[in-house]
C-alpha positions in Angstrom: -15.4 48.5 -57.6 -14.8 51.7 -55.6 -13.6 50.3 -52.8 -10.9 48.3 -54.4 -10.2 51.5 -57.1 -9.8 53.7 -53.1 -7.8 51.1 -51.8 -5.4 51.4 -55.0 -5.0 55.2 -53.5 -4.5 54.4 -50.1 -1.5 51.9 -50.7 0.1 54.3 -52.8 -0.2 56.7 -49.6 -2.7 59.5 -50.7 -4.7 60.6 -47.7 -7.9 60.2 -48.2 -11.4 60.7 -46.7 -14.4 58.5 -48.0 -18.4 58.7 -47.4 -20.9 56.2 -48.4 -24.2 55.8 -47.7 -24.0 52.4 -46.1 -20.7 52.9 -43.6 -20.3 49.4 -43.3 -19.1 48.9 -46.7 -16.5 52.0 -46.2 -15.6 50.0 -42.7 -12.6 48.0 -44.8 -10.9 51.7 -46.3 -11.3 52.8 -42.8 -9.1 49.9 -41.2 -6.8 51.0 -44.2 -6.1 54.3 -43.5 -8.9 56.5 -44.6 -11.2 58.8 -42.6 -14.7 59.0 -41.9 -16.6 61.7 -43.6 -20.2 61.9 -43.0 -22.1 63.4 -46.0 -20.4 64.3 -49.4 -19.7 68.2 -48.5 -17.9 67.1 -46.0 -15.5 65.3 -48.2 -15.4 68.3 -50.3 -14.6 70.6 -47.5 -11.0 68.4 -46.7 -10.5 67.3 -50.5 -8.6 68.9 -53.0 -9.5 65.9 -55.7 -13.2 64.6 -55.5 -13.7 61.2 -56.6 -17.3 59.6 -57.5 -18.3 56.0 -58.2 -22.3 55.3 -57.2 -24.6 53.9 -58.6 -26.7 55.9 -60.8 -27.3 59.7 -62.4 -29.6 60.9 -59.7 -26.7 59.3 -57.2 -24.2 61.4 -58.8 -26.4 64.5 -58.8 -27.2 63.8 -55.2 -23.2 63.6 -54.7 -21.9 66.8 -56.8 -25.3 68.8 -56.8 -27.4 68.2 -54.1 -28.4 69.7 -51.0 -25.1 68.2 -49.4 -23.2 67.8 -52.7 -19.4 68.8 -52.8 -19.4 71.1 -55.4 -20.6 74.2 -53.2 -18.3 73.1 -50.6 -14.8 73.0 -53.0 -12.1 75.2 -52.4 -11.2 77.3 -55.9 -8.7 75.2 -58.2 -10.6 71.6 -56.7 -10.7 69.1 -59.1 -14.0 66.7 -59.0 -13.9 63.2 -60.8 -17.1 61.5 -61.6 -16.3 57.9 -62.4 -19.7 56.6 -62.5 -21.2 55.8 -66.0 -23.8 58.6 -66.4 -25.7 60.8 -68.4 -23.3 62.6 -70.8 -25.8 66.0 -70.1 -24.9 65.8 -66.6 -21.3 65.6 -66.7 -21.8 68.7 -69.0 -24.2 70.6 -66.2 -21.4 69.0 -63.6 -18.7 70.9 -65.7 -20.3 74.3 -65.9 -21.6 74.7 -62.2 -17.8 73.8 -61.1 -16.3 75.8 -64.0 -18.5 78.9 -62.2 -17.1 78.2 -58.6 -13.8 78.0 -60.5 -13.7 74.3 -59.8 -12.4 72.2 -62.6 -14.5 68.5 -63.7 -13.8 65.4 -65.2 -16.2 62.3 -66.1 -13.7 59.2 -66.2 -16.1 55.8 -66.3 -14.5 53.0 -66.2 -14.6 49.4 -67.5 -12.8 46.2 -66.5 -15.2 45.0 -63.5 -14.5 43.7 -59.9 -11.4 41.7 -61.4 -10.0 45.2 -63.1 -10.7 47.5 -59.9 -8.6 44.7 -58.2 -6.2 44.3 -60.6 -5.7 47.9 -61.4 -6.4 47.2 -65.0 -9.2 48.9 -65.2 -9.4 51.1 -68.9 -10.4 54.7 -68.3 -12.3 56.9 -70.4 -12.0 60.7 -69.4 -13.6 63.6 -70.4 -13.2 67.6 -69.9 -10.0 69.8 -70.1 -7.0 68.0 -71.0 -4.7 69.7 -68.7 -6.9 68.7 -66.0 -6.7 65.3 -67.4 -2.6 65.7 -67.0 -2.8 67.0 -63.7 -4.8 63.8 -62.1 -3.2 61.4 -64.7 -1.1 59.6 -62.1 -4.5 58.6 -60.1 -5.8 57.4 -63.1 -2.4 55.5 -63.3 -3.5 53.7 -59.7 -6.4 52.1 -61.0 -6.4 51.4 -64.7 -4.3 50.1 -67.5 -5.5 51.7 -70.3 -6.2 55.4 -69.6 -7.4 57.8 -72.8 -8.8 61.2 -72.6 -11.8 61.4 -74.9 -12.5 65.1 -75.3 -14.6 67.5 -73.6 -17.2 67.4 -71.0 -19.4 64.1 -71.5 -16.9 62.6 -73.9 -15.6 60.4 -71.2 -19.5 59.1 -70.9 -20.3 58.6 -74.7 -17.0 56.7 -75.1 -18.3 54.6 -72.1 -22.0 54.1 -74.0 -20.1 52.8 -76.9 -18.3 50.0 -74.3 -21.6 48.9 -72.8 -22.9 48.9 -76.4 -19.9 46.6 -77.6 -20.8 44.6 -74.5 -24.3 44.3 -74.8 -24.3 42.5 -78.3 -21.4 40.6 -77.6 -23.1 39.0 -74.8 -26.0 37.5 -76.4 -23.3 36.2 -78.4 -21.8 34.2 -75.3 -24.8 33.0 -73.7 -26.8 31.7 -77.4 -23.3 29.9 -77.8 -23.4 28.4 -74.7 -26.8 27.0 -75.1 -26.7 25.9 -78.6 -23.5 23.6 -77.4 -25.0 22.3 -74.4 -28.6 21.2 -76.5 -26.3 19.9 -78.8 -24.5 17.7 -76.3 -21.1 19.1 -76.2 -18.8 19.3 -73.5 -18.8 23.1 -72.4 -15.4 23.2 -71.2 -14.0 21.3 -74.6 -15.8 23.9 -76.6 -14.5 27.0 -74.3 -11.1 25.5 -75.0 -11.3 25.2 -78.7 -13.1 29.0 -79.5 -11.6 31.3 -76.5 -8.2 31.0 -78.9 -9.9 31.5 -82.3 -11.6 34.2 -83.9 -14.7 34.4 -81.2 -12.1 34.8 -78.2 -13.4 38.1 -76.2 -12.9 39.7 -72.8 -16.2 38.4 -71.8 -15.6 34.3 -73.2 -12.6 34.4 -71.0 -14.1 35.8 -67.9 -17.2 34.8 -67.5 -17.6 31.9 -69.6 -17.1 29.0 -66.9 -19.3 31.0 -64.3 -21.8 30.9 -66.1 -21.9 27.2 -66.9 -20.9 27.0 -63.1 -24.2 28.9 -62.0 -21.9 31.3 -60.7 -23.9 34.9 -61.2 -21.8 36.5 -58.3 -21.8 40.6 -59.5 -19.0 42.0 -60.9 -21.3 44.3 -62.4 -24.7 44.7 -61.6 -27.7 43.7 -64.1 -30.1 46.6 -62.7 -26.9 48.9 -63.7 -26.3 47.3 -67.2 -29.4 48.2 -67.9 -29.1 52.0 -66.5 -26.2 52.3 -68.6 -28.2 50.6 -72.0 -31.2 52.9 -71.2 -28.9 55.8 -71.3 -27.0 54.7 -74.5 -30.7 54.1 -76.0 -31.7 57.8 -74.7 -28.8 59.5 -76.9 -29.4 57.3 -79.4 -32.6 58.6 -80.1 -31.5 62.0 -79.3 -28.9 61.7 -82.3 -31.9 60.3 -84.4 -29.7 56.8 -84.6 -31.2 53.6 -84.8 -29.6 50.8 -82.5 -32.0 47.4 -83.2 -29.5 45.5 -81.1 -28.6 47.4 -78.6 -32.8 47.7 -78.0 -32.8 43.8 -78.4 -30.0 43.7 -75.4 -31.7 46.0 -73.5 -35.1 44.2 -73.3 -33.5 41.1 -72.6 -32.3 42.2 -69.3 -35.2 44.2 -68.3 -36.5 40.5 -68.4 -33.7 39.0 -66.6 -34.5 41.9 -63.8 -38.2 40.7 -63.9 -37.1 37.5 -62.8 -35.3 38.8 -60.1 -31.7 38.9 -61.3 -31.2 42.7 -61.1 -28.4 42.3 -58.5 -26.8 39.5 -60.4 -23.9 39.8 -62.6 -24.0 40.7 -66.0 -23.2 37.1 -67.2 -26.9 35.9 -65.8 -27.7 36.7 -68.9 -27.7 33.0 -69.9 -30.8 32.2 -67.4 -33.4 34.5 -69.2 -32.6 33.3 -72.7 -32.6 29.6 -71.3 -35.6 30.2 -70.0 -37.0 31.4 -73.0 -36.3 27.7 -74.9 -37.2 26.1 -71.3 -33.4 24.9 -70.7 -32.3 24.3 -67.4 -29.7 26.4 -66.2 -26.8 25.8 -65.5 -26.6 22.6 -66.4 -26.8 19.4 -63.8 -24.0 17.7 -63.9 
């Protein structure tokens, strides 16, 4: 996603300077335009606007924090951008140890997948000062549709929890759908025609219905990061002293899918651990 979100950037003509950890997959920015930076404080040391989308929290601690993290390499009046969903506590921490090199932060996760980074119709959920927000709206502008400043600090990252909790339920939903109209010998693709249009039509039904009857578990999103984000969502949750039975339900339904080695498999692989479950092959011979 970050590579097609940078590209976005570099066709509108920003300069920019990228690191990641692997340089192979920054190879394609480089033929585009961008330069070469080899550890993150050195892109904070050419940067005036930060931009961050890894993996996971300790990857965007490493990033903004770390030994070689861009924060205590910013000039004063920097702006860093953390668009990885995280922690809500450490976009907080983020925004006070920038706020005391007089560096200004924003956590603006995103969601839309591969096809929305591509597409630039990715919706953007922002947190921190809303005159910061105004200042890097037009970036924003670049790679999403739908672009919404939460609130403070971490608001960008709770709005984000609530997205991957909508998700979550919705696709159990899909994928006990799909295999209650396969055992009961429908046609899959007369079925996805009939309910996409109805009621039950969701992002998710349109998108990755057919891949999944296809076998087709290509990432858009990682599994092993779903789950980060619902172990996160499930952390606050108990924080608040809120009880989320389905979102714990979701959760341990992919920790399976992960056990059986489908961690770097899109979300939508879903369907193989609950077929499993009923023994169903999956996807379905043709």
């Amino acid at each position: 996603m970050g590579f097609a979100m940078c590209s976005h950037l570099l066709k509108a003509g920003y300069s920019v300077t990228v690191y990641s950890r692997t340089r192979e997959r920054a190879e394609g920015l480089v033929e585009k335009g961008a330069a070469w930076a080899e550890s993150p404080d050195a892109v904070g040391r050419c940067s005036d606007v930060v931009i961050s989308m890894v993996g996971f929290p300790a990857d965007v601690r490493a990033v903004f924090l770390g030994s070689h993290g861009v924060i205590s390499h910013l000039k004063p009046g920097s702006i860093v951008i953390d668009m990885t969903t995280s922690e809500p506590s450490l976009a907080v921490e983020i925004y006070t140890q920038a706020h005391a090199k007089t560096v200004a932060s924003l956590d603006a996760p995103v969601s839309g997948g591969d096809i929305g980074a591509k597409n630039a119709t990715l919706s953007i959920m922002v947190g921190g000062d809303a005159d910061i927000f105004e200042c890097v709206r037009p970036f924003f502008s670049l790679m999403g549709s739908t672009i919404v400043h939460q609130g403070g600090p971490g608001a960008g990252q709770h709005t984000k929890l609530v997205n991957q909790t909508l998700i979550a339920g919705g696709m159990i939903g899909l994928c006990e759908a799909l295999l209650y109209a396969y055992k009961a010998g429908l046609d899959l693709e007369s079925v996805i025609a009939s309910v996409s249009q109805g009621a039950a039509g969701s992002w998710a039904l349109t998108n990755y219905s057919r891949r999944m009857c296809e076998g087709n578990f290509d990432p858009g999103f990682f599994v092993e990061h779903f789950s980060k984000d619902m172990a996160i969502a499930l952390a606050e949750a108990r924080r608040m002293k809120l009880s989320m039975p389905g979102l714990a339900l979701a959760h341990q339904l992919y920790v399976a899918l992960e056990a059986q080695g489908g961690g770097r498999q899109g979300i939508h692989a879903l369907v193989r651990a609950l077929a499993d479950i009923s023994r169903i092959e999956w996807p379905p011979p043709r």
